[in-house]
Every structure is written in structure tokens, then in C-alpha cells.
C-alpha positions as CSV (number, residue, x, y, z in Angstrom):
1,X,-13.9,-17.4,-29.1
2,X,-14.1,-19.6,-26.2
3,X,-17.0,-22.4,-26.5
4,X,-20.2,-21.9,-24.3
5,X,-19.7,-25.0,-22.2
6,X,-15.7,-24.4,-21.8
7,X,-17.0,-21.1,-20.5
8,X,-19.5,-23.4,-18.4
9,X,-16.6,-25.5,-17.0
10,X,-14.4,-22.6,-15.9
11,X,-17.1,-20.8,-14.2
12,X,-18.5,-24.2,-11.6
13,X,-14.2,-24.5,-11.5
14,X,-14.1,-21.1,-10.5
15,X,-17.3,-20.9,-7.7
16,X,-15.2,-24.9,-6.4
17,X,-11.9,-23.0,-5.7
18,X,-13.9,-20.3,-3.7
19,X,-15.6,-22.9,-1.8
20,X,-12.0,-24.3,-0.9
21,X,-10.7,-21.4,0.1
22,X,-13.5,-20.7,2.2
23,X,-13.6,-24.3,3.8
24,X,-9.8,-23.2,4.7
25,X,-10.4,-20.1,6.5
26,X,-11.7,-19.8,10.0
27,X,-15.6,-19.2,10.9
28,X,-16.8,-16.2,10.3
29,X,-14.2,-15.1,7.2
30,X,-17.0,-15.2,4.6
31,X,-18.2,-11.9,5.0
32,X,-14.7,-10.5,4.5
33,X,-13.8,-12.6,0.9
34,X,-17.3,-11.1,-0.2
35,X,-16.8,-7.7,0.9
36,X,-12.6,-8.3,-1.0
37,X,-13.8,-10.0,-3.9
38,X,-16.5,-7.1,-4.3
39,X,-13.8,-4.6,-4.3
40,X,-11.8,-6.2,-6.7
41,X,-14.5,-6.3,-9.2
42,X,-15.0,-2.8,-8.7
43,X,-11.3,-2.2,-9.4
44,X,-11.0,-4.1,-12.1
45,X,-14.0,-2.3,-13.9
46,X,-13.2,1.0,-13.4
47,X,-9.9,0.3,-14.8
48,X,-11.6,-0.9,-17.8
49,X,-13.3,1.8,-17.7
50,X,-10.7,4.0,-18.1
51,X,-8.4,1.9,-20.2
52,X,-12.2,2.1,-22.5
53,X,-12.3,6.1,-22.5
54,X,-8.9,6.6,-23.4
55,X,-8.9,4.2,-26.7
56,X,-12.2,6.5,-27.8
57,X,-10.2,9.9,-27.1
58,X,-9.5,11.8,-30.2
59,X,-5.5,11.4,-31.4
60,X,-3.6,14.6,-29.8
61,X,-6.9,15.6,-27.9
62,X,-4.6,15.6,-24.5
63,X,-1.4,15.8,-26.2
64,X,1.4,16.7,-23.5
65,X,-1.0,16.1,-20.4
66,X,0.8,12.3,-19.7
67,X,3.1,11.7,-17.1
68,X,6.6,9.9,-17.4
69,X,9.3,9.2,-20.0
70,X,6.6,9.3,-22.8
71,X,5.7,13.4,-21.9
72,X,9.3,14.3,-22.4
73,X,9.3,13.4,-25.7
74,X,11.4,16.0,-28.3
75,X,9.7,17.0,-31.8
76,X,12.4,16.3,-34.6
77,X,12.1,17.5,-37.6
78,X,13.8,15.5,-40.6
79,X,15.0,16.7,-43.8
């Protein structure tokens, strides 16, 4: 596990590289980063979310429901 002030140090990193990127952008842009960056977080934890439901599903509970190469999968039976 990282250490508390490594944590520290990535998160001021992390609120200087959004300031830059603001100072780059024209007048007025601020509102739009905040309204993207707010989306992305939503994103991000609703996929985690999800990715979070599906590891407590019961084994076989939606057996057959999953799209793609791993739903056409062939029961084999050997001897």
C-alpha cells in the first residue's frame, strides 16, 4: 500500500497539472473541464460499480446471458 504522504504528493501533482491545463485554455473554459471532469468521475464509478456487482454474482447465476465469443461456448464432455 502506497504511503500517506506519496498519496499527498500525487494528489497537489495532480490539482498543479489541472491548473496548467487551465492557464492553457482560453477565458471562460473552466466551467467546461468541470462540467468533463465531473462526467468522467461519474463514468468511471458506475463502471466500478458494475465491474463490483458482477464479482458478487453467484457462479452460473446468468449463465448463457453474455454476449461475444465467450456465450458460444460448446459443453464437452470427456471420458
Amino acid at each position: 500500500m502506497m504511503n500517506k504522504s506519496i498519496l499527498k504528493r500525487l494528489r497537489t501533482a495532480a490539482g498543479y497539472q489541472k491548473q496548467a491545463i487551465k492557464a492553457l485554455l482560453p477565458d471562460g473554459m473552466d466551467g467546461h473541464l468541470d462540467v468533463i471532469g465531473g462526467e468522467l468521475k461519474s463514468m468511471f464509478c458506475e463502471i466500478m460499480a458494475g465491474m463490483t456487482a458482477e464479482c458478487r454474482e453467484e457462479p452460473g447465476k446468468e449463465e448463457g446471458s453474455k454476449s461475444g465469443s465467450a456465450g458460444n461456448v460448446k459443453k464437452v464432455t470427456i471420458d
